[in-house]
C-alpha positions in Angstrom: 112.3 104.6 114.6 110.4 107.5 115.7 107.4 108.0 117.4 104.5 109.8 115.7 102.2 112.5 117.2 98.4 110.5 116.8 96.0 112.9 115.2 93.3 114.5 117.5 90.6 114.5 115.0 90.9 110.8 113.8 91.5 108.8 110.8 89.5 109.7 107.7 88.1 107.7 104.5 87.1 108.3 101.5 83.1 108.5 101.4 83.5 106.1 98.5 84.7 103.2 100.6 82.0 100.6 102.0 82.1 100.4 105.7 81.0 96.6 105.7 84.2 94.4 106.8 86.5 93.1 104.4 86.9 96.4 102.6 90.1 97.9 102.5 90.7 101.2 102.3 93.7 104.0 102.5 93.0 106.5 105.4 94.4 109.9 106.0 95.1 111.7 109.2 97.0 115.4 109.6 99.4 116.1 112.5 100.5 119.7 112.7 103.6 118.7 110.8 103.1 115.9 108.5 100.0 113.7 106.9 99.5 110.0 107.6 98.6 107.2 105.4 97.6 104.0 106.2 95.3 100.7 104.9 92.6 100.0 107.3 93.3 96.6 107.4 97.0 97.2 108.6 96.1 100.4 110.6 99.4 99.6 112.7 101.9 100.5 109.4 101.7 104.2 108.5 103.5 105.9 106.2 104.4 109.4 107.2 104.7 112.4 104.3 104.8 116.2 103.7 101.7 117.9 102.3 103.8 118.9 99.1 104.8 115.3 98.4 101.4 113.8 98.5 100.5 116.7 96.6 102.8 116.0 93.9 101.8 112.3 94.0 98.5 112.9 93.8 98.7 115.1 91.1 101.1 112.2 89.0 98.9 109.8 89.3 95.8 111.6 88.3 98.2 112.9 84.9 98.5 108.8 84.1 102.2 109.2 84.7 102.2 105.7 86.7 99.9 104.1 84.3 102.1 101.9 82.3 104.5 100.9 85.7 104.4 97.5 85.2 105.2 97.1 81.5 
């Protein structure tokens, strides 16, 4: 386990998401070295990536590469 450098600046959300409770949403924070994922409704599990690799994710999904996953 390693510990992870909290972002000064906060988490952020997409302007899209409702701030009334009970919505869950993914939030985004940037350390110097790394960018941080996590559900606001588990904001205690994040997921730590590169900038290239969510990059390259993000760019998949918007292609439709995942859409057909679960057949």
């Amino acid at each position: 386990m390693s510990l992870i450098s909290w972002p000064a600046d906060g988490w952020r959300k997409s302007s899209y998401s409702a701030d009334a409770e009970g919505n869950a949403c993914v939030e985004l924070a940037r350390t110097p070295d790394s960018i941080l994922l996590r559900e606001s409704d588990e904001p205690h599990t994040v997921i730590t990536t590169t900038p290239a690799a969510l990059r390259a994710l993000t760019r998949a999904v918007k292609a439709g590469r995942f859409d057909h996953v679960s057949r």
